[in-house]
Z-matrix of the N, CA and C atoms (Angstrom, degrees):
N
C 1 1.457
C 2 1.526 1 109.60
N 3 1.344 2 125.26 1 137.64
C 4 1.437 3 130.34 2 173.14
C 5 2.032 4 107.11 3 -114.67
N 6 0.711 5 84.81 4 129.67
C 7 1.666 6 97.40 5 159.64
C 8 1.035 7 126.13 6 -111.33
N 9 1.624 8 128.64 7 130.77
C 10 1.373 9 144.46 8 175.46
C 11 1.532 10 113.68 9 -106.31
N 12 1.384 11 102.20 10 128.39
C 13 1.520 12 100.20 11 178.92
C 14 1.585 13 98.27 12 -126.17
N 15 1.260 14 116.46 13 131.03
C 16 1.615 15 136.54 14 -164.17
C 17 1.739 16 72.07 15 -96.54
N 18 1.635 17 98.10 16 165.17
C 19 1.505 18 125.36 17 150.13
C 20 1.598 19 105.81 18 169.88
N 21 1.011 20 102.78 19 167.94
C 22 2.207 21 123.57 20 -173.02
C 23 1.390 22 104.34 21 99.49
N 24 1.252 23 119.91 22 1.61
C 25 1.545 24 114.32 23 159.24
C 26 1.460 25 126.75 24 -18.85
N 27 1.390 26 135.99 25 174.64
C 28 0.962 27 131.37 26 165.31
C 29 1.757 28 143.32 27 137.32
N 30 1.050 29 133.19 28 -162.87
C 31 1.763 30 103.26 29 179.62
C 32 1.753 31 82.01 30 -119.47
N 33 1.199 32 92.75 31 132.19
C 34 1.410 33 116.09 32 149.25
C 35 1.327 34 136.78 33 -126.50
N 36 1.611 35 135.25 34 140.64
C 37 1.115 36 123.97 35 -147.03
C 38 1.706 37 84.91 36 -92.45
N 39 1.678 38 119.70 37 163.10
C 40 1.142 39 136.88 38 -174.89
C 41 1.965 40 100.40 39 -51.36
N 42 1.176 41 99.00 40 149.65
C 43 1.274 42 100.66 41 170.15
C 44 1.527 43 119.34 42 96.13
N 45 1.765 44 105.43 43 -23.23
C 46 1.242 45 118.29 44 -127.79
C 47 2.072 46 77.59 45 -113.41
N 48 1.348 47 120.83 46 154.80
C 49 0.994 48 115.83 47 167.61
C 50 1.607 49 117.87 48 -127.71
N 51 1.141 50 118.06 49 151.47
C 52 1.470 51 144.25 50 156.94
C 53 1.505 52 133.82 51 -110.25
N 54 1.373 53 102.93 52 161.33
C 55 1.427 54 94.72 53 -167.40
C 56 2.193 55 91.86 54 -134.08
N 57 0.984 56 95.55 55 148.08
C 58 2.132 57 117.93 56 -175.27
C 59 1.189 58 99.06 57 -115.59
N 60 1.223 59 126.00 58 136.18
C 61 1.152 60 141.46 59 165.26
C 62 1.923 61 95.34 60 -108.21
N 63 1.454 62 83.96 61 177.98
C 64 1.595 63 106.46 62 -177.06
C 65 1.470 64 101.94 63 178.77
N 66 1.774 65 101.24 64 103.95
C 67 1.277 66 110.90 65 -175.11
C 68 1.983 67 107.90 66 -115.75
N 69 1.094 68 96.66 67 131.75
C 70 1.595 69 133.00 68 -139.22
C 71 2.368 70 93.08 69 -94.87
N 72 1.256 71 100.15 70 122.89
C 73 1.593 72 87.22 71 -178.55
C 74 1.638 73 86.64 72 -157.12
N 75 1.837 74 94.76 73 137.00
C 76 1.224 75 109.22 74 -171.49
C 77 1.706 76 109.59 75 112.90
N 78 1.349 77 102.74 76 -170.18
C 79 1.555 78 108.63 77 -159.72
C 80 1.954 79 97.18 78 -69.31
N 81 1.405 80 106.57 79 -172.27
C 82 1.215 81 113.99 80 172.89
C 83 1.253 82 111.86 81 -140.88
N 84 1.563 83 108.93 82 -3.18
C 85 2.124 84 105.49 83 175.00
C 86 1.325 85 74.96 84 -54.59
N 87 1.941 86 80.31 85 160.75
C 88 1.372 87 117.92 86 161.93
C 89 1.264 88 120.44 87 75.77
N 90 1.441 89 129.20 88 -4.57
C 91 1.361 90 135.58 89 -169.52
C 92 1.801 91 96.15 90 -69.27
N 93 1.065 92 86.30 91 149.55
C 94 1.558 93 83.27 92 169.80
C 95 1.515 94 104.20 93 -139.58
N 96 0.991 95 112.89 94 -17.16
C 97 2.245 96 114.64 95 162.22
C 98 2.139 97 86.91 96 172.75
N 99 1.481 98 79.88 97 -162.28
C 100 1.572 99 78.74 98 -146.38
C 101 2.189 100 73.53 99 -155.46
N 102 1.525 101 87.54 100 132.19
C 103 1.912 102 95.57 101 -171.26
C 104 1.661 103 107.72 102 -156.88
N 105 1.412 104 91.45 103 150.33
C 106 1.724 105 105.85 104 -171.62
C 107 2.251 106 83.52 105 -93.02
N 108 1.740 107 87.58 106 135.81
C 109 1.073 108 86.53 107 132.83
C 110 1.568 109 133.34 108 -126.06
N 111 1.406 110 129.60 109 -143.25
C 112 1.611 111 131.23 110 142.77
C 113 1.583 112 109.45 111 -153.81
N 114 1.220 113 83.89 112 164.98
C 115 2.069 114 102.13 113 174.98
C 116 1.350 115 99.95 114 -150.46
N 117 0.991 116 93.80 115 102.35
C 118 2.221 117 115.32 116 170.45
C 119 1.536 118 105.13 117 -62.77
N 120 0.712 119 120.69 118 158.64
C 121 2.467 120 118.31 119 170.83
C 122 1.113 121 97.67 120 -60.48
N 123 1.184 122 116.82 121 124.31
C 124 1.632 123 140.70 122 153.15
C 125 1.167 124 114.19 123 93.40
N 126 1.651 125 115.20 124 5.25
C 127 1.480 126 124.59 125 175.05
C 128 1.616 127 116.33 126 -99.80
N 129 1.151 128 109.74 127 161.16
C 130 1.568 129 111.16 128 151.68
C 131 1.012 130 145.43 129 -83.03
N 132 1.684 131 134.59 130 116.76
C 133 1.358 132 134.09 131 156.33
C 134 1.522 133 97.14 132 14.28
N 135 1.354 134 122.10 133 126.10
C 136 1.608 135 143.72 134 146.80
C 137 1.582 136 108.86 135 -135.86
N 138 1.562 137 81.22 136 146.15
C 139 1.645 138 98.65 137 178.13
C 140 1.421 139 113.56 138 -68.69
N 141 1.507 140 141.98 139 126.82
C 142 1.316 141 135.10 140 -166.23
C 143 2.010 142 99.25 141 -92.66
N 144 1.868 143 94.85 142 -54.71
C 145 1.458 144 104.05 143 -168.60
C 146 1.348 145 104.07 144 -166.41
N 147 1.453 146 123.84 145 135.50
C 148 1.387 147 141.00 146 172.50
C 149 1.789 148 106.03 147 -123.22
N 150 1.248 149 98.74 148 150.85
C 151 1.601 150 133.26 149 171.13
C 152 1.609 151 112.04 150 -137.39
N 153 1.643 152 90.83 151 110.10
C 154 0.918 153 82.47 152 151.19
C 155 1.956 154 151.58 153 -124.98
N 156 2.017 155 101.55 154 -172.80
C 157 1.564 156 79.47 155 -152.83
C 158 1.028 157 110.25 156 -69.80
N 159 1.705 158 133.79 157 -49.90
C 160 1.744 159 115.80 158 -169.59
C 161 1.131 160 119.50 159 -31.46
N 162 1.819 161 133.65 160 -55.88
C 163 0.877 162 146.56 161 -142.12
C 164 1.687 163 114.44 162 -116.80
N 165 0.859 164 109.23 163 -7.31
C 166 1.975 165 116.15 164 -157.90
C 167 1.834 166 123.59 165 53.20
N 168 1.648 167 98.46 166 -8.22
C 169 1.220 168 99.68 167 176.98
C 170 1.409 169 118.13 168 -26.70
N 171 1.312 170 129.18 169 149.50
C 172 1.844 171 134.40 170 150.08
C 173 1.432 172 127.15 171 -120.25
N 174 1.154 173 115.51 172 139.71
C 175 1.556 174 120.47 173 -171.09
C 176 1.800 175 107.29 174 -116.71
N 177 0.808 176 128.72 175 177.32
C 178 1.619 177 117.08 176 -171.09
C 179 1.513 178 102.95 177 -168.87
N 180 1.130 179 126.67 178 153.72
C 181 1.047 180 140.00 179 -171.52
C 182 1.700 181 87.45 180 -87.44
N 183 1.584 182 107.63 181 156.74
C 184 1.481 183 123.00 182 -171.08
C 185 1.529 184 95.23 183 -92.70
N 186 1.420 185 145.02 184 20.43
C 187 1.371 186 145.71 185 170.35
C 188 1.362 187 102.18 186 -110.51
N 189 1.369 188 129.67 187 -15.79
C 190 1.776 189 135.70 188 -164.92
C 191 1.266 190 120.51 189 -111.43
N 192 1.538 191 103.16 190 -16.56
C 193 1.504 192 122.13 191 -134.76
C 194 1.636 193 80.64 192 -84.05
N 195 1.052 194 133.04 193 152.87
C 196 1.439 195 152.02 194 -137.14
C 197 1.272 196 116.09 195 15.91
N 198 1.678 197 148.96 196 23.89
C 199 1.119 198 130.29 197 178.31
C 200 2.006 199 94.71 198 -127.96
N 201 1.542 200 89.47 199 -18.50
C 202 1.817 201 65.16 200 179.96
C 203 1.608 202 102.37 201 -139.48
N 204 1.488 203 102.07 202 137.67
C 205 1.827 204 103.68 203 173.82
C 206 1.207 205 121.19 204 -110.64
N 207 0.919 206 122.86 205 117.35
C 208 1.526 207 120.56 206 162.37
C 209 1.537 208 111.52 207 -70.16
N 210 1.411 209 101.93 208 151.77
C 211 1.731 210 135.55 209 -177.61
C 212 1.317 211 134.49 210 -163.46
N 213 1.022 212 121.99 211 146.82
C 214 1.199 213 119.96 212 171.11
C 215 1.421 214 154.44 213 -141.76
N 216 1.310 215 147.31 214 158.55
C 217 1.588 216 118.88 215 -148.78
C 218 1.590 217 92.03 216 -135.96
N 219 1.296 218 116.41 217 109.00
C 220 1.827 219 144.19 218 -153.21
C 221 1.777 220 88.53 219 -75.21
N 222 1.421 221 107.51 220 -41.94
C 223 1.741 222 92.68 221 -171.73
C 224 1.617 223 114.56 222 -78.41
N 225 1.196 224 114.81 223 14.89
C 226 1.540 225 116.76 224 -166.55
C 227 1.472 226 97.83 225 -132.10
N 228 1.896 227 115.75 226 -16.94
C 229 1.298 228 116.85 227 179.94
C 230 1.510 229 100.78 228 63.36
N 231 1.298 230 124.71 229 55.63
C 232 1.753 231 114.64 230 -176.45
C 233 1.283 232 87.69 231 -152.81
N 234 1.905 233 116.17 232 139.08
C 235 0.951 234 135.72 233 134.09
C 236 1.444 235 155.65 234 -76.21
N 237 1.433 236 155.69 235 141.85
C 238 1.308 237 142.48 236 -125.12
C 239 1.205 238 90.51 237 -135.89
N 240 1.691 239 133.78 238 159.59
C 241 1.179 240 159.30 239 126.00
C 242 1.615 241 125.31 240 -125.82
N 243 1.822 242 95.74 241 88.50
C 244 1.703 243 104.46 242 171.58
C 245 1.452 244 112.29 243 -53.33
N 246 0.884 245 129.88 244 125.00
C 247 1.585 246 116.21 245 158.87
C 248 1.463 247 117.81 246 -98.22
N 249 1.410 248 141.73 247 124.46
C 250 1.032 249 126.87 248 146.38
C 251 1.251 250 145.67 249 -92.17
N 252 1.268 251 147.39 250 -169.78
C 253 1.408 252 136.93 251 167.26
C 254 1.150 253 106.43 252 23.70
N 255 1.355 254 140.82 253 97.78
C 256 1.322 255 137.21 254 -138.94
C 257 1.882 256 87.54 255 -123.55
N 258 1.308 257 136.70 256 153.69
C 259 1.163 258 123.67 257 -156.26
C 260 1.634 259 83.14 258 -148.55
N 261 1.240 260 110.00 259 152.28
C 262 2.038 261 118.18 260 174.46
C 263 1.572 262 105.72 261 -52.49
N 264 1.594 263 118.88 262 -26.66
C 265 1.752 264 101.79 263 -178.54
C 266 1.149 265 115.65 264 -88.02
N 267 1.476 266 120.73 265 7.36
C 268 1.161 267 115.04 266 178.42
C 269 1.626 268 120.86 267 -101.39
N 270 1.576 269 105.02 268 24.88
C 271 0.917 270 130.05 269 160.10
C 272 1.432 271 122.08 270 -47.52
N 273 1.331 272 143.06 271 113.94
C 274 1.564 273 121.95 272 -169.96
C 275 1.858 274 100.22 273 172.99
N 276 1.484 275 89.93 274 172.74
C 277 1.793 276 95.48 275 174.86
C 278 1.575 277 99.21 276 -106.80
N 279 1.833 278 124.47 277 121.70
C 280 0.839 279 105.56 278 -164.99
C 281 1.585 280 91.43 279 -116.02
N 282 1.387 281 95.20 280 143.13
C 283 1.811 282 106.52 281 172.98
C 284 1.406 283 119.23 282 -93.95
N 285 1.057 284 130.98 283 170.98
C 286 1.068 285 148.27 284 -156.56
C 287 2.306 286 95.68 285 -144.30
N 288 1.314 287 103.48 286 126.00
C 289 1.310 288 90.90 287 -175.65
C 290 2.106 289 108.02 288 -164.93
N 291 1.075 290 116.71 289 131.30
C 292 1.511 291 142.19 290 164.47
C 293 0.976 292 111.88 291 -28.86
N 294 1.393 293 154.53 292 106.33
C 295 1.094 294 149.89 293 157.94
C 296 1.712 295 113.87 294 -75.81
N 297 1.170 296 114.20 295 92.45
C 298 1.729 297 105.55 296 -158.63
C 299 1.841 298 92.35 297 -94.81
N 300 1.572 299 101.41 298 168.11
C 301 1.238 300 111.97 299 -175.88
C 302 1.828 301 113.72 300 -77.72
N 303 1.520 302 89.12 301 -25.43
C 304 1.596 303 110.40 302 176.79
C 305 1.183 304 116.18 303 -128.42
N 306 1.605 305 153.69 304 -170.76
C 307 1.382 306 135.57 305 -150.52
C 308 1.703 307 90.57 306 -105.74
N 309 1.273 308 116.95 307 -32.45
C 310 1.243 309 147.55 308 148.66
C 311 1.374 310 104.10 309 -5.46
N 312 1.152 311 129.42 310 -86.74
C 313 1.728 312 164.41 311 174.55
C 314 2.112 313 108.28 312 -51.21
N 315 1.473 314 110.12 313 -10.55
C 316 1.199 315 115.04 314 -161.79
C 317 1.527 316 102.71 315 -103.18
N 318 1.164 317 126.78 316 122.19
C 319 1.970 318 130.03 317 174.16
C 320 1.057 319 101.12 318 -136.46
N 321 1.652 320 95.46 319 147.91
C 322 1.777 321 86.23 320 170.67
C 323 1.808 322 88.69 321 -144.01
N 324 1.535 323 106.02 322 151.29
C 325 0.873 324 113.24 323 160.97
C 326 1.183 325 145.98 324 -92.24
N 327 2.083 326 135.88 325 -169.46
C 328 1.359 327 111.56 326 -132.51
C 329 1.465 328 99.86 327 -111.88
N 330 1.565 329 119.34 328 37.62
C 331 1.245 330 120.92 329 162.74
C 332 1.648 331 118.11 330 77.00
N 333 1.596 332 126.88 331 125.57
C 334 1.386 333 111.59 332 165.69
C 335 1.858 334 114.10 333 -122.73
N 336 0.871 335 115.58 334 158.52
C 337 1.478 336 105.96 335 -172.75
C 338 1.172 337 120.79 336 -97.01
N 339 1.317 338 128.27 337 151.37
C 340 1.194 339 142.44 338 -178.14
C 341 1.263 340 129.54 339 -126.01
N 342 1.357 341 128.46 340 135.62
C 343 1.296 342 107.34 341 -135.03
C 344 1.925 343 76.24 342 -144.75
N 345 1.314 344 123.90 343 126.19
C 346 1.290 345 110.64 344 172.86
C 347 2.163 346 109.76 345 -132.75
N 348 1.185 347 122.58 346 77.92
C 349 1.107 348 161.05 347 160.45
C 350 1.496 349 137.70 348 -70.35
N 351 1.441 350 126.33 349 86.04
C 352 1.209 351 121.39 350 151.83
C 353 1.706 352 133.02 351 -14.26
């Protein structure tokens, strides 16, 4: 079993950036990368940004793609979401979640909110 714990949630005014952690407890077989998503009200779950583990590679959604990076620091088992220039749609509950090799290998955690508001 793995557990994910989201946190850095919060309201930030547009423009303004934050950063999410997602700290990682339990085994690590099976990982296959490790990715933020979000779901705004009345939308669907989208992938924000993944890293993955062999490689550290990152992929990003084409709405993020230069304002926010994901990273991560292996001796602390924790994952990152910079945000920059933070914009009103990026309003949402963002998860933190396992990319397992099997469905088996896959967790996600219990989401923190983000709130981006004048």
């Amino acid at each position: 079993q793995v557990r994910l714990v989201e946190s850095g949630g919060g309201l930030v005014q547009p423009g303004g950036s934050l950063r999410l952690s997602c700290a990682a407890s339990g085994f690590t077989y099976g990982r296959a990368a490790m990715s933020w998503y979000r779901q705004a009200p009345g939308k669907e779950r989208e992938l924000v940004a993944t890293i993955m583990t062999t490689n550290g590679r990152a992929r990003y959604a084409d709405s993020v793609k230069g304002r926010f990076t994901i990273s991560r620091d292996d001796s602390k088992d924790t994952v990152y979401l910079q945000m920059n220039d933070r914009k009103s749609e990026d309003t949402a509950v963002y998860y933190c979640a396992q990319e397992g090799t099997g469905p088996e290998y896959s967790f996600w955690g219990q989401g923190t909110q983000v709130t981006v508001s004048s």
